[in-house]
C-alpha positions in Angstrom: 134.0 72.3 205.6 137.4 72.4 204.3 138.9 74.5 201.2 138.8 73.3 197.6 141.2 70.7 196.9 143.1 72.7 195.0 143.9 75.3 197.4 147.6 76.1 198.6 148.0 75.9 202.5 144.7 74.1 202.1 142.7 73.8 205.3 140.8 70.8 206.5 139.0 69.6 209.7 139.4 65.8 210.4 137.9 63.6 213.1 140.8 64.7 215.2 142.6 67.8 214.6 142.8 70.3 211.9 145.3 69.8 209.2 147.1 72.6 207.0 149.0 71.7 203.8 148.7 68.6 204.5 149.6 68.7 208.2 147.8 68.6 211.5 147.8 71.8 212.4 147.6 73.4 216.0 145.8 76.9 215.7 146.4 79.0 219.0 143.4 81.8 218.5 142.7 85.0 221.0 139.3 87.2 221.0 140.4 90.9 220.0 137.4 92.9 219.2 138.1 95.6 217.3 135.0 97.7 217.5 136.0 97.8 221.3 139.8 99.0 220.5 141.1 102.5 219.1 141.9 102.1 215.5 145.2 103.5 215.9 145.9 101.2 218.6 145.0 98.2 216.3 148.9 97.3 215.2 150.0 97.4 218.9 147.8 95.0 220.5 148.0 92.9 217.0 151.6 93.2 217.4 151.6 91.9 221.0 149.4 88.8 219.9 152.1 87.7 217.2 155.0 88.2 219.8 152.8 86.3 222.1 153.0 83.1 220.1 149.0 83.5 218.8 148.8 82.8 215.3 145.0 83.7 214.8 142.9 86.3 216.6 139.0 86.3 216.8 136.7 88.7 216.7 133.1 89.8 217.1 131.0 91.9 214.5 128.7 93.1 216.9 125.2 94.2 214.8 124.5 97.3 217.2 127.3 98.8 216.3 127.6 98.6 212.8 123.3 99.3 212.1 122.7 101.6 214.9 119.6 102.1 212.6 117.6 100.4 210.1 119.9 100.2 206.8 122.5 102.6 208.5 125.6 100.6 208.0 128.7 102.2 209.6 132.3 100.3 208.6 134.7 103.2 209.1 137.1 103.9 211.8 136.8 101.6 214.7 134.4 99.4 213.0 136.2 99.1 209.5 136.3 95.6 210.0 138.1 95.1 206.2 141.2 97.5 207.6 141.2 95.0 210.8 141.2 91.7 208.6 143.5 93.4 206.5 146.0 94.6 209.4 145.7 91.0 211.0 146.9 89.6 208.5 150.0 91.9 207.3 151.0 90.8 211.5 151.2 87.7 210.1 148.0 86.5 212.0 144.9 84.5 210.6 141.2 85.7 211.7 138.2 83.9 212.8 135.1 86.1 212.4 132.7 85.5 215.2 129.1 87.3 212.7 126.5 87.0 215.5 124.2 87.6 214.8 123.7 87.5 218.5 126.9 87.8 220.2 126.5 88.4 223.8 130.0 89.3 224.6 128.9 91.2 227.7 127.2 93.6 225.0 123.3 95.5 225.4 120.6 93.3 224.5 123.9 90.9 223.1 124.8 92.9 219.9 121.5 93.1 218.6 120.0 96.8 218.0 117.7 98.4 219.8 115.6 98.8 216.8 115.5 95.1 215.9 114.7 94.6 220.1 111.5 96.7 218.9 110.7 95.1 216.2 109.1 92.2 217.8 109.9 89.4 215.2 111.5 86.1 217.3 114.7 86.7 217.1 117.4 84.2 217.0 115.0 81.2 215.1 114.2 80.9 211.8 111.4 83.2 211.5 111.5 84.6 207.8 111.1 88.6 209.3 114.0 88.1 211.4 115.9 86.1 208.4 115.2 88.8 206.7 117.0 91.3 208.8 119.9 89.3 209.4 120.5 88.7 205.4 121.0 92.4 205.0 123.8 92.5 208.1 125.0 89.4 207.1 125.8 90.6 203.4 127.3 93.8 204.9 129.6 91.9 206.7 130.3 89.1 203.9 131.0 92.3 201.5 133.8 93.3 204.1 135.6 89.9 204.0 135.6 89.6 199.7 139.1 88.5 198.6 140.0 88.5 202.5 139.2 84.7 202.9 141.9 81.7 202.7 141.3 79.8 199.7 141.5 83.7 197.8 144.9 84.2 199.6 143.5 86.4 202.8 143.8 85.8 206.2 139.9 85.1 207.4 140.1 81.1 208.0 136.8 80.2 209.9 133.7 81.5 210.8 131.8 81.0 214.3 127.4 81.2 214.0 125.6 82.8 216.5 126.8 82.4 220.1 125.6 80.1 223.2 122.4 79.1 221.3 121.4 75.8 222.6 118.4 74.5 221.2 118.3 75.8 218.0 120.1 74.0 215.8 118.3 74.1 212.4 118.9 77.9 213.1 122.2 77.8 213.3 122.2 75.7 210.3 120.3 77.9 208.3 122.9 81.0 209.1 125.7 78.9 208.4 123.6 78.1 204.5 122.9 82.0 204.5 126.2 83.1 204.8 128.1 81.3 202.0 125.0 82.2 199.9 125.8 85.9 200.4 129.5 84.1 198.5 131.6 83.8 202.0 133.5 80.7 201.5 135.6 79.5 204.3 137.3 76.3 205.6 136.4 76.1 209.1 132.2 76.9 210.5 131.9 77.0 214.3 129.3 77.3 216.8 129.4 77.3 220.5 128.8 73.9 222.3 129.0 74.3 225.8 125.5 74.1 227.9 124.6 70.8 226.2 124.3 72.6 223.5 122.7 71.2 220.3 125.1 71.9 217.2 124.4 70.9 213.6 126.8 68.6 211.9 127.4 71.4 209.4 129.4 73.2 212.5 132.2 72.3 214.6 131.4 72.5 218.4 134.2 74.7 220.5 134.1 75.0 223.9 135.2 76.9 226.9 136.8 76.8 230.3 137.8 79.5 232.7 139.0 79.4 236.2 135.7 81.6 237.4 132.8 83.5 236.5 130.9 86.7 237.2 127.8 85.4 236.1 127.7 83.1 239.0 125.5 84.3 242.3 127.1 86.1 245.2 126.9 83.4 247.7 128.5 81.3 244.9 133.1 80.9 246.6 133.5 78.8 243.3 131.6 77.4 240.5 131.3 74.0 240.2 132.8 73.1 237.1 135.5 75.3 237.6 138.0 72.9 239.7 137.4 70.2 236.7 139.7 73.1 234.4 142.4 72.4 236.8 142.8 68.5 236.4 143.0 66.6 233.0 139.5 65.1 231.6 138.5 64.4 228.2 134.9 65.9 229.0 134.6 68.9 226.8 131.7 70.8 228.4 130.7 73.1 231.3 127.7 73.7 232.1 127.9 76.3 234.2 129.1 78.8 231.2 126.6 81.1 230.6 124.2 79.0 233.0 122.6 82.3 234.3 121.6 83.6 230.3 120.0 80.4 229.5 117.8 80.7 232.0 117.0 84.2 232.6 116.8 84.6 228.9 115.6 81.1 227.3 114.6 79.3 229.9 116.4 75.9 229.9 117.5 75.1 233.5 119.2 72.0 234.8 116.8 70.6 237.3 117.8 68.4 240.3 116.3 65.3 238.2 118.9 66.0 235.2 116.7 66.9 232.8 117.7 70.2 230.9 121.1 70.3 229.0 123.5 67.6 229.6 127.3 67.7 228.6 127.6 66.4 224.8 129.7 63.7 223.9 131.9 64.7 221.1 134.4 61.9 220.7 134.0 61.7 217.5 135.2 65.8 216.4 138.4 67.7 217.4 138.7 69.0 220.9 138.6 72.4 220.1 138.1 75.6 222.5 136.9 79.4 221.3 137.0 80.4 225.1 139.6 79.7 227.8 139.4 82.6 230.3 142.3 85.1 229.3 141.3 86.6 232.6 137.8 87.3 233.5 135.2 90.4 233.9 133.1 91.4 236.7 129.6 92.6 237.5 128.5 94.1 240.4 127.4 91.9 242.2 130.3 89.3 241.7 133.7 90.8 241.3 136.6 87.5 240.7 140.2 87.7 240.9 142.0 85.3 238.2 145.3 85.5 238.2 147.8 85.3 235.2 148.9 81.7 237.0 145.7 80.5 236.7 145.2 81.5 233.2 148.5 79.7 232.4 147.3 76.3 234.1 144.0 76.0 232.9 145.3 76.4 229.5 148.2 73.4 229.9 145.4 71.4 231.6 143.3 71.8 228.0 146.2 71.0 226.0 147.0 68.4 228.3 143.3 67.0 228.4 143.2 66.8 224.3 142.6 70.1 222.9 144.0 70.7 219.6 142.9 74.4 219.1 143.4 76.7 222.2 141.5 79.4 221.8 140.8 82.9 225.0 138.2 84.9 225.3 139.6 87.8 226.0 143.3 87.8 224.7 143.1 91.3 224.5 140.7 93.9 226.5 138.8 96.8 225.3 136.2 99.4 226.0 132.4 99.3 226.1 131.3 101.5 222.8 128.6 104.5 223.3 125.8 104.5 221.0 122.6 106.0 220.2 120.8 104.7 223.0 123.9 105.4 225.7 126.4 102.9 226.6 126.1 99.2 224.9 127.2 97.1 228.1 124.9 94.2 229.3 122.7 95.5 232.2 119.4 94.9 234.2 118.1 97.8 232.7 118.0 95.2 229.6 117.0 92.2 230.9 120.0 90.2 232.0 121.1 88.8 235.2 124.0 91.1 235.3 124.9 94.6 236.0 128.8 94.9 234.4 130.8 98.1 234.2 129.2 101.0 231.6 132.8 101.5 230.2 135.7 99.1 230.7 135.8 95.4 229.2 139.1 95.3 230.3 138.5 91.4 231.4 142.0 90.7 233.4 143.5 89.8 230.0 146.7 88.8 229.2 147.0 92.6 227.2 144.6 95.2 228.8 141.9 97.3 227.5 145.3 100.2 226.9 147.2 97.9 225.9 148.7 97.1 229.4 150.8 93.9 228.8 150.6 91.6 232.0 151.8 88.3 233.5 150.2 85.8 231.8 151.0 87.1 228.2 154.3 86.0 229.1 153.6 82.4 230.9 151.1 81.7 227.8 153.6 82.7 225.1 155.8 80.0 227.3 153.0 77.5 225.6 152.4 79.1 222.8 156.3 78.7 221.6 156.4 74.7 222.3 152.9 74.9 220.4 155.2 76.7 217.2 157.7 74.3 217.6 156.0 70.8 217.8 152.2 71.3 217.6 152.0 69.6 214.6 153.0 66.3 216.1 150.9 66.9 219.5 148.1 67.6 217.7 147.9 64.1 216.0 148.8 62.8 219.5 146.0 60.6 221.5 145.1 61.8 224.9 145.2 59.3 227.8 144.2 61.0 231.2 145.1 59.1 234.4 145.2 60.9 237.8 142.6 63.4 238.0 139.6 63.1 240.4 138.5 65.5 243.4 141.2 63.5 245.5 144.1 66.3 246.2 146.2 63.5 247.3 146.1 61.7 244.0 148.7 62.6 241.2 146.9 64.5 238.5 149.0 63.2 235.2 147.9 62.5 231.9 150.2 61.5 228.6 149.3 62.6 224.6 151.2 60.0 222.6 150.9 58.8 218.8 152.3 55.4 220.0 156.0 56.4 219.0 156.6 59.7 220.9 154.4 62.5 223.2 154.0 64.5 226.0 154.0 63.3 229.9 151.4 66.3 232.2 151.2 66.6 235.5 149.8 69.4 238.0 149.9 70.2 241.5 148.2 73.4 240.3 144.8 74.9 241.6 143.6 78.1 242.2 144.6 79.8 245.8 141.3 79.2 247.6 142.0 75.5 247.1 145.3 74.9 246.3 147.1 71.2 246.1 150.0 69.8 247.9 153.2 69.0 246.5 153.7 65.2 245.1 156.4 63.5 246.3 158.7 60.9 244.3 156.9 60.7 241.1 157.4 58.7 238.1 155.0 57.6 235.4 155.7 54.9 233.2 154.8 55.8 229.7 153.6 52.5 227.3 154.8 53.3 223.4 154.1 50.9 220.3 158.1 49.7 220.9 158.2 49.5 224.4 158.1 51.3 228.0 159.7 54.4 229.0 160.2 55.5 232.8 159.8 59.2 233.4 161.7 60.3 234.8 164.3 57.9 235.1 164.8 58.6 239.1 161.2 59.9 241.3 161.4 63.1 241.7 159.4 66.0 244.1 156.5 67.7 242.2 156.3 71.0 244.3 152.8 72.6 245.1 151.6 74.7 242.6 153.3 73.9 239.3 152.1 72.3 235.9 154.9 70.0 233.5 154.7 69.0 230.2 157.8 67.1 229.4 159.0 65.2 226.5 159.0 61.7 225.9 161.2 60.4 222.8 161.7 64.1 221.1 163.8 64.3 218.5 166.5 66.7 218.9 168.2 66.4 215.8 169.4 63.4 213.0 169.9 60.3 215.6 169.7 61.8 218.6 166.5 61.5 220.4 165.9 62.9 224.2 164.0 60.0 225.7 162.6 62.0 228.6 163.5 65.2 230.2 162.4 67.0 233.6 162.2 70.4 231.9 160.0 71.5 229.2 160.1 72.3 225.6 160.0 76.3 224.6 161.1 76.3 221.5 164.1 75.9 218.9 165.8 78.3 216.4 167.9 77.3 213.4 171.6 77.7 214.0 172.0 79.3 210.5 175.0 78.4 208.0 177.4 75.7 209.6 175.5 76.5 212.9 173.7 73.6 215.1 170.0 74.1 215.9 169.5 75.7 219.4 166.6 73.8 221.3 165.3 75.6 224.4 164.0 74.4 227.6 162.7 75.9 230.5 163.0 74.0 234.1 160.2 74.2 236.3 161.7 76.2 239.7 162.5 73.1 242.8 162.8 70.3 239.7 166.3 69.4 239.2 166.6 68.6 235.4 167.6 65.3 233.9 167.7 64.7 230.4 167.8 61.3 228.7 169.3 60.6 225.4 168.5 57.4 223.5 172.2 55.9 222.9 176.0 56.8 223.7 175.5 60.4 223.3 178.8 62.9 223.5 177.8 66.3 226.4 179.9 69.0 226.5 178.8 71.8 229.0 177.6 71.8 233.3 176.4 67.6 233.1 177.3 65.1 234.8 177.1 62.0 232.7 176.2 58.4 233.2 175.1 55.4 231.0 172.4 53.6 232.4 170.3 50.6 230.3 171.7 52.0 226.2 170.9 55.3 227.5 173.0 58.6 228.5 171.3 60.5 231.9 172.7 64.1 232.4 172.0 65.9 235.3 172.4 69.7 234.7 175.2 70.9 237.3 174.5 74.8 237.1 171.4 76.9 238.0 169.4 77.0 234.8 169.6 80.6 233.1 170.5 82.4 229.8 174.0 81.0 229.2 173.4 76.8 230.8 173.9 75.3 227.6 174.7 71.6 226.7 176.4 70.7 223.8 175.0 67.3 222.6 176.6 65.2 219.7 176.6 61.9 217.7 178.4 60.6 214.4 174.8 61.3 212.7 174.7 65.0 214.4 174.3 67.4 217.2 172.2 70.0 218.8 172.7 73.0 221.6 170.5 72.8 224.4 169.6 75.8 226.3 168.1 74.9 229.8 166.3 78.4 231.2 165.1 79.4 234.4 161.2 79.7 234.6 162.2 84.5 235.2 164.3 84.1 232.4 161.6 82.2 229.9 159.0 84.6 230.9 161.6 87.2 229.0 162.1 84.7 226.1 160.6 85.8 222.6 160.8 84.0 219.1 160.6 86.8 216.8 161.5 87.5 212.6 163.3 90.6 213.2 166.0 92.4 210.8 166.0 89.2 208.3 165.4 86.1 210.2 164.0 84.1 213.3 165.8 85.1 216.6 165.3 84.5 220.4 165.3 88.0 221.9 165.5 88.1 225.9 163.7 91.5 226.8 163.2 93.6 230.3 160.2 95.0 228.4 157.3 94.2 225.9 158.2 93.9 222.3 156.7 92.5 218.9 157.8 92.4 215.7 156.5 94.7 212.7 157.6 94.4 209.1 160.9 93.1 210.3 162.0 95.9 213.2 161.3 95.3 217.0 159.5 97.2 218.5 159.4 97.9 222.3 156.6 99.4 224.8 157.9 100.3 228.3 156.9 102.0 231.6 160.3 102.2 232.5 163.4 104.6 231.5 165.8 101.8 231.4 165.7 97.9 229.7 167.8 95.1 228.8 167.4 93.5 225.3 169.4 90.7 224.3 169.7 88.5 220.9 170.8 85.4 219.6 172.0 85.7 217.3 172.4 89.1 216.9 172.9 91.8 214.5 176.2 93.7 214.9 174.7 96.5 216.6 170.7 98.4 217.1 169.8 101.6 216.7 167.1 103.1 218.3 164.6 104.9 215.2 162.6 107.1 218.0 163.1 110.5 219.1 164.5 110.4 223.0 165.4 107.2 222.5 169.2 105.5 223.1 170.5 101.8 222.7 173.8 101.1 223.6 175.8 97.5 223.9 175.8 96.4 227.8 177.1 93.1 229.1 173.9 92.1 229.6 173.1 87.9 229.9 176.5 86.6 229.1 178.4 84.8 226.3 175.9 83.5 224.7 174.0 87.0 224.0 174.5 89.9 222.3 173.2 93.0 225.1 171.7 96.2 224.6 170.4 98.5 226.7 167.3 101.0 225.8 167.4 104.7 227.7 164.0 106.2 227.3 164.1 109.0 229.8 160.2 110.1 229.4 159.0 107.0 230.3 157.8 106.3 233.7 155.8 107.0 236.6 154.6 110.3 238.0 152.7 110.1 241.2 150.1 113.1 241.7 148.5 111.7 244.5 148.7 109.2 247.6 147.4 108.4 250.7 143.9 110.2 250.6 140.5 109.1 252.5 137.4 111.0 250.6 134.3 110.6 251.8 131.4 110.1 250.3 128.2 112.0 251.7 125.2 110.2 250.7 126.3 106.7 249.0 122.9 105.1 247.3 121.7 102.4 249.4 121.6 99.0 247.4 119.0 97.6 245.0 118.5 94.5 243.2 117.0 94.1 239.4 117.0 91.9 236.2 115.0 88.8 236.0 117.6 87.1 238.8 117.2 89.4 241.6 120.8 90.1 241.5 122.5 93.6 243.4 122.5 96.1 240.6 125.1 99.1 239.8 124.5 102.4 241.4 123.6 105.2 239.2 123.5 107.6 241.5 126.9 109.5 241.9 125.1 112.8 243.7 126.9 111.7 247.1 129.7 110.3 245.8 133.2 111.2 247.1 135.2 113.4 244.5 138.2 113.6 243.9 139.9 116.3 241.5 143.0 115.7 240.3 145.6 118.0 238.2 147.7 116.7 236.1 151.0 118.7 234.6 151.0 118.9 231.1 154.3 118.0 230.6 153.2 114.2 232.6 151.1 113.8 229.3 153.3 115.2 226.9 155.9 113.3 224.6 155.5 109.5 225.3 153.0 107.2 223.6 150.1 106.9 225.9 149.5 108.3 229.5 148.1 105.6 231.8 146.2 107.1 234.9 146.5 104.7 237.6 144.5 104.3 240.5 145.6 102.3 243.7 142.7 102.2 246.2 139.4 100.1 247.8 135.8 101.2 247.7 132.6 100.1 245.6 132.5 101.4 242.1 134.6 104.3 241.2 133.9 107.0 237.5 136.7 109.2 236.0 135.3 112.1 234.3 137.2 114.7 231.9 134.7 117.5 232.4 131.2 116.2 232.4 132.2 113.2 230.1 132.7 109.5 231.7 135.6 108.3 230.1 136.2 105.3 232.2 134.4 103.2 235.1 135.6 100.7 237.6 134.3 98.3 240.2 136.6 97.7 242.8 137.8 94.3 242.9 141.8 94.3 243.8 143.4 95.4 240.9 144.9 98.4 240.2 142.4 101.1 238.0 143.6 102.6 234.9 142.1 105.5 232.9 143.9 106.3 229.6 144.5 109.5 229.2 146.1 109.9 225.7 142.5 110.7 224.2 141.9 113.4 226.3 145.4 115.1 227.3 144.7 118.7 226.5 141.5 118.5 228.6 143.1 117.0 231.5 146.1 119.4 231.5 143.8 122.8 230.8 141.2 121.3 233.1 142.1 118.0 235.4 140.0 115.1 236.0 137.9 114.1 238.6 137.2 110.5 240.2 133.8 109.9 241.8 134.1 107.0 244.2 131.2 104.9 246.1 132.8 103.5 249.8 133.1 100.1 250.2 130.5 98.4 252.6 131.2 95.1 253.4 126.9 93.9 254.6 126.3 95.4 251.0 127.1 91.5 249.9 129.5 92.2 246.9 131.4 89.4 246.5 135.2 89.4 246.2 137.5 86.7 246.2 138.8 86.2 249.5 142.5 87.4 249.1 141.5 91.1 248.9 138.0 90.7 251.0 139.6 91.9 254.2 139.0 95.5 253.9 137.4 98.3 255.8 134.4 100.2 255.3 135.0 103.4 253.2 137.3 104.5 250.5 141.0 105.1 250.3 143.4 106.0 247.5 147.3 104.9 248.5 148.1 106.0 245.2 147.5 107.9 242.0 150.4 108.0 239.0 150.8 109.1 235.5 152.2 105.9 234.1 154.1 107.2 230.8 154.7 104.4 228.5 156.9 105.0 225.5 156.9 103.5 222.2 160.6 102.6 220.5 161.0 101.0 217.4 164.8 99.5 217.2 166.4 98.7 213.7 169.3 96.8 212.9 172.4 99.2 212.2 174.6 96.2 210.0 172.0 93.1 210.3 175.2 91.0 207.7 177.3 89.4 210.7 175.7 86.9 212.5 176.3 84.4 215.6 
């Protein structure tokens, strides 16, 4: 691995973590796959992945797609991979390029062709006919990515081979040898290594974690290795991760006696992960419910358990493609365990398959800022893990140290169908090369349902070092010309925060001081928020710290925007793009506030207002945005279709599983009209669907456009594409009733539903697009 030693911002891959220029380096990498995603809808949901503190995306290539026939390559539009690389990187963003050539990703017969399925040759071994085919896609792809890679200046850092093969590994060598014989050079080679999986030493093992899984059975309430996720441990695998595919498709099953895969010890290689569940899918048969907080906590636990490169699967959704053969989802009808939705691969993630921004883009970005701002240390940091066993009475805690300085975790944090208490009166003692240090320096309550990382022995500035802290570290900002730094934490909500500074240490600001053992202990006196700052200062220097509430934090962005890095505290979602912000909203009205600011914004979109508003105090410069077209338009609520002959159920695929109706004959349906002026003049038109039943299809005319099963979320449908359809014409919904002795499983917060189907709600969510410029960007605060 590793680029030539010559190389600026050269890239390596030590025993421990990954170094750039020289540094460690903590990558923070989420699965966009562009073939899935509308070309023109690229720069937004690259956008969003900056602004959400990512500084790589990954991506599939999947072979289907791009050779729906023998030697008929397709790389334009949606699959112009090059343009995608290309645009990645002008968003500032590396790119991992995950070439298959089996992919899986929830994809018909796992990326591969239907042609090559007919072929015959063994596929996925080193059989020279199958070599054979996979040189010619592999050199398509490899033609893509000249001059794109990051020793020639590009942004396409590492390559992943294959996908959740297991027992193959002079295969997956022999990919890895083909590939840079086709002249792709990169520093970083990857293969999957969960399952026991066995991976070449020419390839570095990643792993994954998420808080549930589809691909579980029906009578499964939670997988097995999914409460480990929750608790800090330094074992790397799960089994249970794509347990079902191994089986029904290559046979290797864990057997009572142990025999079969077992979790690989990989002490000796970075912790690394390609897959943390940004959310999850469903099939039919098994419909989960993550929510954004347990996305957020599974990921601390990782970085709190020893990763050093956080990688999701998905970051951002997208839709299942249609190809020669009829839609490319996994299905029984092609030999796998699962039926999943024909259309949307939406996933639950943190941006949606139309670019919906949720939740837990804004509690990862929380991470993904303190990653930005002091990665580089915590990725050279040890991992000790102490608390952490099945015992909900025990503390979970663990501490990542280098022996000088680090990072205390704890968690009362688990998933609603098995949540934790609270911890009462803790304190950890944390053991450095120079001595101990008590954090924090008084017990305090852990309530139920939180997860900490806080500081030990960070240094704030020249000489003044915060010993320990009961809030966490976001991130810090420059304070330009004569200006002190601004570093920003963010309490956790019913944990009074004390900060410890090393030494006589001069607070200005709502503190109340004492000394206590050479230290200064402040306890913050005001509700944590946008203006609780504390001015800090000794002879050798001095820092502003801004303490913020965990609603205000979830607003917080570190963005370049008109000239330089700012915080900007925003109502609504925003990125950066070649220097401007750029805002997407649902709503007619938002707050955006900067620090420091321009002297004033102006809004470069038609419809489109800013004007200065007091806004989040003194500290912040206010604006507020007027977009009167966006917003919600309801066309229809409170309706109970029925449907006249619902199929009964079946079973299929080599598990026996409950498969996905196909027959809509009897389904209810439901014809909606939708004005044209509800379409007209914003930048995308979300249908959104607010109901209970089985599986529901939105058609424009005879035309599927987007599927659903019913598993407590709200259903969208873009309707941008298809807007002069829908207004000449309307849309119709066909919807299956919900029957509770079918056996679906949901997750029990949303089980408790009748029989039947019902639709509270139907809107036209109109989300506008506004890019904002700086008027004067010269004065600054």
């Amino acid at each position: 691995m590793n680029d030539p030693v010559d190389s600026a911002d050269r890239v390596e891959v030590t025993s421990r973590y990954l170094q750039r220029g020289g540094r460690p380096w903590f990558p923070v990498t989420g699965e966009v796959h562009y073939a899935r995603i509308p070309r023109e809808r690229w720069s937004e949901v690259l956008g969003h992945a900056k602004a959400g503190g990512l500084d790589s995306v990954a991506t599939y290539v999947f072979w289907q797609a791009h050779e729906p026939a023998p030697g008929d390559f397709r790389w334009g539009e949606n699959l112009d991979l090059r343009a995608f690389v290309e645009l990645a990187g002008r968003h500032g963003l590396d790119v991992v390029v995950r070439m298959g050539p089996w992919a899986h990703g929830e994809a018909r017969y796992g990326g591969f062709p239907d042609w090559l399925v007919g072929r015959g040759v063994a596929t996925r071994t080193n059989d020279p006919a199958y070599l054979d085919l996979v040189r010619a896609f592999y050199g398509q792809a490899v033609a893509q990515l000249a001059g794109l890679t990051h020793a020639e200046g590009g942004p396409v850092v590492g390559v992943q081979i294959e996908n959740e093969l297991y027992d193959q590994p002079e295969h997956l060598a022999t990919l890895r040898t083909m590939a840079e014989g086709l002249g792709l050079r990169v520093p970083v080679w990857t293969a999957t290594g969960w399952g026991g999986a066995q991976v070449p030493p020419s390839l570095l093992p990643v792993y994954s974690a998420y808080a549930d899984g589809f691909w579980e059975d029906s009578d499964v309430e939670w997988p097995a290795f999914s409460p480990v996720h929750f608790r800090y441990s330094t074992v790397r695998d799960d089994l249970s991760v794509g347990a079902d595919l191994r089986e029904a498709l290559d046979g290797i099953v864990l057997d009572d006696d142990g025999s079969g895969p077992v979790p690989a010890d990989d002490d000796a290689l970075p912790y690394a992960t390609c897959e943390l569940g940004g959310g999850m899918h469903v099939a039919y048969h098994r419909r989960p419910l993550v929510t954004p907080r347990d996305v957020a906590a599974l990921a601390l636990a990782k970085v709190g358990s020893g990763s050093v490169w956080q990688g999701y699967y998905m970051y951002a959704g997208g839709t299942q493609r249609v190809g020669p053969h009829g839609t490319e989802q996994e299905s029984h009808a092609t030999g796998y365990p699962n039926d999943v939705p024909t259309r949307t691969y939406d996933f639950g993630a943190p941006v949606g398959e139309h670019g919906q921004v949720r939740a837990h883009h804004h509690l990862l970005r929380r991470q993904h800022l303190w990653l930005q701002a002091d990665g580089a240390a915590l990725a050279a940091m040890t991992t000790t893990v102490g608390g952490g066993s099945d015992d909900s009475a025990e503390l979970r805690w663990a501490v990542r140290s280098d022996g000088r300085r680090g990072y205390v975790f704890a968690t009362t944090y688990q998933p609603a169908r098995r949540p934790l208490p609270a911890q009462p009166g803790v304190q950890l003692e944390v053991g450095l090369d120079d001595g101990v240090v008590v954090v924090p320096s008084r017990p305090v309550d852990l309530p139920a349902g939180v997860s900490v990382a806080w500081p030990v022995r960070y240094p704030l500035a020249d000489g003044l070092v915060l010993r320990s802290a009961t809030a966490q570290l976001l991130t810090r900002i420059d304070g330009g010309s004569g200006g002190s730094d601004v570093v920003v934490l963010v309490a956790t909500d019913g944990v009074p925060v004390e900060l410890v500074l090393e030494g006589d240490v001069d607070a200005t600001g709502p503190v109340a001081a004492r000394r206590e053992d050479g230290t200064t202990v402040l306890d913050l006196t005001a509700t944590p928020g946008p203006d609780t700052m504390v001015g800090l200062r000794r002879a050798s220097g001095g820092v502003d710290v801004l303490v913020l509430d965990e609603a205000t934090a979830n607003r917080l962005y570190r963005l370049d925007v008109f000239g330089r890095e700012r915080l900007v505290l925003s109502d609504v979602p925003v990125f950066s793009l070649d220097g401007a912000l750029v805002a997407h909203t649902e709503h007619p009205r938002a707050t955006v506030s900067l620090l420091p600011a321009p002297a004033a914004l102006r809004a470069s979109t038609d419809g489109a207002d800013v004007a200065p508003t007091a806004g989040e105090g003194a500290l912040w410069t206010s604006w507020t945005l007027s977009v009167p077209g966006a917003g919600a338009r309801r066309v229809a609520a409170d309706l109970h279709p029925t449907a006249s002959a619902p199929p009964e159920p079946t079973t299929g695929g080599p598990m026996g599983r409950l498969s996905a109706p196909t027959d809509f004959s009897g389904a209810a349906r439901v014809r909606l009209d939708v004005p044209a002026d509800a379409l007209a003049g914003v930048d995308r038109a979300l249908l959104r669907v607010s109901w209970t039943g089985d599986v529901g299809r939105a058609l424009v005319g005879e035309h599927v456009v987007s599927d659903h099963f019913w598993h407590g979320r709200d259903w969208d449908v873009d309707l941008t594409p298809h807007r002069d359809a829908v207004a000449r014409d309307g849309l119709t919904l066909e919807l299956l009733p919900w029957r509770r002795d079918t056996g679906v499983w949901v997750d029990p917060s949303v089980r408790d539903i009748p029989d039947g189907i019902t639709v509270a709600a139907v809107d036209v969510v109109r989300v506008a697009r506004v890019v904002l410029t700086a008027e004067d960007p010269a004065p600054e605060r």
